[in-house]
C-alpha positions in Angstrom: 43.5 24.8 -4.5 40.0 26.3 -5.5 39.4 23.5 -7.5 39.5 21.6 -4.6 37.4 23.5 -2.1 34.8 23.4 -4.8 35.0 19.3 -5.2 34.8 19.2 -1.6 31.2 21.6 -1.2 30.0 19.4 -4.2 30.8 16.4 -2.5 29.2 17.7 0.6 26.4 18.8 -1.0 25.7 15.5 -2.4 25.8 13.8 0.9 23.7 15.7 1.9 21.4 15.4 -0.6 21.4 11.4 -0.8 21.4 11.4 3.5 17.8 13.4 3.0 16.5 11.2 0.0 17.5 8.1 1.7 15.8 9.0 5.4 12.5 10.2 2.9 12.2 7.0 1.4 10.6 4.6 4.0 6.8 6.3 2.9 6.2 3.8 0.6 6.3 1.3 3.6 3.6 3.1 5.6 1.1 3.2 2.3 1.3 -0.2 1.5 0.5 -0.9 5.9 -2.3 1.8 5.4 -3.6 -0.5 2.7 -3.2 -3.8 4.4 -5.0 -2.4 7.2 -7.8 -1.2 5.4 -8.2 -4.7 3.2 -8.7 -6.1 7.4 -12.2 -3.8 7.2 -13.2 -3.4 3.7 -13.2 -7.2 3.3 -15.2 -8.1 5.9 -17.6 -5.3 5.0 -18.5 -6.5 1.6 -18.6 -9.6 2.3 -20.6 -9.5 5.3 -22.5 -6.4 5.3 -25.7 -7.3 2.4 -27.9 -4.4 0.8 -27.6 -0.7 -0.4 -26.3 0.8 2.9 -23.7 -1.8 3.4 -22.7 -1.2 -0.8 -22.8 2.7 0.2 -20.1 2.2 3.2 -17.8 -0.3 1.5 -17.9 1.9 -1.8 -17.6 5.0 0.1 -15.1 4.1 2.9 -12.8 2.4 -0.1 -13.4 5.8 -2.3 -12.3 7.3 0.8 -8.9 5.7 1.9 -7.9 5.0 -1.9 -8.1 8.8 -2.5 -6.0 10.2 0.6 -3.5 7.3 -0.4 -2.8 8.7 -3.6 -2.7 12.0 -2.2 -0.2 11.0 0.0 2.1 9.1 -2.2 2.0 12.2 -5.1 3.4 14.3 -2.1 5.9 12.6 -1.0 9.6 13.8 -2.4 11.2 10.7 -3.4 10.2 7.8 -5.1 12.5 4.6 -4.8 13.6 2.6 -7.9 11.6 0.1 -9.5 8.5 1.6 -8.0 6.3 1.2 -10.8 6.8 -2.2 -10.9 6.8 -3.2 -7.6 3.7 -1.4 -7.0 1.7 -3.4 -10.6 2.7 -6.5 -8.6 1.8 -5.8 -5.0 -1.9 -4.8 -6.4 -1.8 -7.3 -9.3 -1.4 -9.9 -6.2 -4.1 -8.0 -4.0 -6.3 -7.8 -6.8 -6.6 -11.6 -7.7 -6.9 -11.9 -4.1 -9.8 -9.5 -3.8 -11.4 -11.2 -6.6 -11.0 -14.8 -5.6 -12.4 -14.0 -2.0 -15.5 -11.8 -3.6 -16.2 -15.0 -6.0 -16.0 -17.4 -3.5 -17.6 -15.1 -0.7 -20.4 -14.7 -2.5 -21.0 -18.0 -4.3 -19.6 -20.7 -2.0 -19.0 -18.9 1.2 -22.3 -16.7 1.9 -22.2 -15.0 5.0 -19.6 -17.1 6.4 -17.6 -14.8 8.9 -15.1 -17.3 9.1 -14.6 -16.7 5.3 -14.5 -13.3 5.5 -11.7 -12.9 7.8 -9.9 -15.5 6.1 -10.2 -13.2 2.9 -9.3 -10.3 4.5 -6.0 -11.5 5.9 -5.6 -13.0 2.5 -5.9 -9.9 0.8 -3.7 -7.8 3.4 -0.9 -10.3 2.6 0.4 -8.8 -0.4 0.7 -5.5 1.0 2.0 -6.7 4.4 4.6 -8.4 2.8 5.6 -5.7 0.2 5.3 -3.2 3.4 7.6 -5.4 5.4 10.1 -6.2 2.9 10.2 -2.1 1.8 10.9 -1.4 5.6 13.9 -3.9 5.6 15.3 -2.4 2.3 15.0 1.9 3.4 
């Protein structure tokens, strides 16, 4: 009969355990629309914005929102399965991004606003999408 008191508070105890990890689990959702949002001013800013004061504020700004991201994700209690990978891709995917709009920006596109917000949607995509698809799966 103990036996089964104790089977019972373990089972319990799990439940509660997994309820907690599973309702902690939608962070990585918010990062990755932190990030998209940011690519909507960064972009634009490098892009757009010519010269050592508009290289301070990019590089700054990015510095900035790259290092209270990581702090946020290191604090944050769970971290779902498969992270590591689906994080490589989502910034593998930004980063081509990011470098196809900063070649073409600069070589083909100069000072084209159109461009730039094109480019900045187009790098926001990866992380919207991951951010999206995360929110559906927690």
């Amino acid at each position: 009969m103990e036996e089964q008191a104790d089977a019972i508070a373990s089972l319990k105890g799990i439940a509660r355990i997994e309820g907690r990890t599973r309702g902690k689990s939608g962070w990585y959702a918010t990062y990755l629309w932190a990030f998209a949002g940011w690519q909507l001013v960064l972009v634009p800013v490098v892009l757009l914005w010519h010269g050592p004061t508009g290289t301070l504020v990019g590089t700054v700004g990015n510095a900035a929102v790259v290092v209270g991201l990581s702090l946020f994700a290191t604090r944050q209690p769970v971290v779902p399965r498969g992270h590591g990978r689906r994080h490589l891709r989502v910034v593998g995917t930004w980063a081509v991004a990011y470098v196809t709009s900063l070649l073409l920006g600069y070589s083909v596109f100069r000072d084209a606003t159109a461009f730039a917000a094109v480019a900045a949607l187009a790098c926001a995509l990866p992380a919207a999408a991951a951010a999206r698809r995360e929110a559906r799966s927690a």
